[in-house]
C-alpha positions in Angstrom: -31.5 50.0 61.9 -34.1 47.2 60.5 -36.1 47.9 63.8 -36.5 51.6 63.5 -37.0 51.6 59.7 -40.0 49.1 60.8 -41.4 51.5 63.7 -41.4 54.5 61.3 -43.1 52.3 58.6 -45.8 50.8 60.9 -46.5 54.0 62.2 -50.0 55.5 61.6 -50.3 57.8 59.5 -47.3 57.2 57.4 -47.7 53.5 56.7 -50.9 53.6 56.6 -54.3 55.4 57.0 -57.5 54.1 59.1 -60.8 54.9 56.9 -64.1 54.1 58.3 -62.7 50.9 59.8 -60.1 49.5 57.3 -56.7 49.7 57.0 -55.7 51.7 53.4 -52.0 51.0 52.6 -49.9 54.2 51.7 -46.8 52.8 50.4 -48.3 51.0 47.1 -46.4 50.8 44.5 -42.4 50.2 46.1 -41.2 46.9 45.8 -38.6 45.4 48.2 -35.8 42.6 48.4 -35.6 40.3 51.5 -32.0 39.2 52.0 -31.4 36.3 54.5 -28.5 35.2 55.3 -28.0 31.9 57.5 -25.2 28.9 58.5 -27.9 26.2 57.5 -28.5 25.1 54.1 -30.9 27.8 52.1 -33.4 24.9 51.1 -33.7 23.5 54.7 -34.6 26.9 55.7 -37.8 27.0 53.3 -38.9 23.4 53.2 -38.1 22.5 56.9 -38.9 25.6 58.7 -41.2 27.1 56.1 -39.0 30.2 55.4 -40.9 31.4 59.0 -39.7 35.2 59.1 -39.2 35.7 55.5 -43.2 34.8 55.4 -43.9 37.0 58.6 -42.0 40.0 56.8 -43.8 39.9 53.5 -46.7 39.2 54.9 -47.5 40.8 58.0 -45.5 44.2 57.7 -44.7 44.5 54.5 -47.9 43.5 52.6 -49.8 45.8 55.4 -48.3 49.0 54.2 -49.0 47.9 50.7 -44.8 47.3 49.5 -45.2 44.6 46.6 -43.9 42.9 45.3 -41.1 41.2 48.1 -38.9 39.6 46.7 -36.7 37.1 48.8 -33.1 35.9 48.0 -31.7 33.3 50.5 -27.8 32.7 51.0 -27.1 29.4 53.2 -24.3 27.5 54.4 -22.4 31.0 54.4 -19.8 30.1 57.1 -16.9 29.0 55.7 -13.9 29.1 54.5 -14.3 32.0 51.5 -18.3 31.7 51.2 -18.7 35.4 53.2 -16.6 36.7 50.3 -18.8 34.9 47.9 -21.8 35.9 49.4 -21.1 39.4 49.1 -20.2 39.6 45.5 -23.5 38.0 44.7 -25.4 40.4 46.3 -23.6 42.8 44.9 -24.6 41.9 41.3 -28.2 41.5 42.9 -28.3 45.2 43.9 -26.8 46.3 40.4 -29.5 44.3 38.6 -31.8 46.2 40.2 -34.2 43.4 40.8 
């Protein structure tokens, strides 16, 4: 579902425009939440690896159709004994908050 929500975005035309050259975002002014869920710790992820697709995301796709801010929320180590549940009720506070 990610992937075609991604190919509809990126599409000319509905992302974004071509004028004289440059590329003219056409999605300004939505923001967007980057949930990431791995078995590794959440810091190792950013400090070790550099937070590598998070960064592509923001960056590279959603930064080119003009969505910002991006906000990323990391959830590591979620394998385990009770952590999914855990997991899931935080998020769920994070999509009631609205942030």
């Amino acid at each position: 579902m990610l992937k075609a929500l991604l190919e509809h975005v990126l599409r000319p035309g509905f992302g974004f425009v071509e004028r004289g050259g440059r590329v003219c975002p056409r999605l300004g002014g939505r923001s967007a939440r980057l949930v990431v869920t791995m078995g590794m710790p959440g810091l190792v992820y950013r400090l070790w690896f550099g937070a590598h697709a998070a960064r592509l995301l923001r960056r590279s796709i959603l930064g080119l159709v003009g969505i910002r801010p991006v906000r990323l929320t990391l959830f590591g180590n979620i394998e385990g004994h009770g952590r999914a549940e855990r997991t899931l009720m935080r998020m769920a506070a994070l999509g009631r908050g609205g942030r």
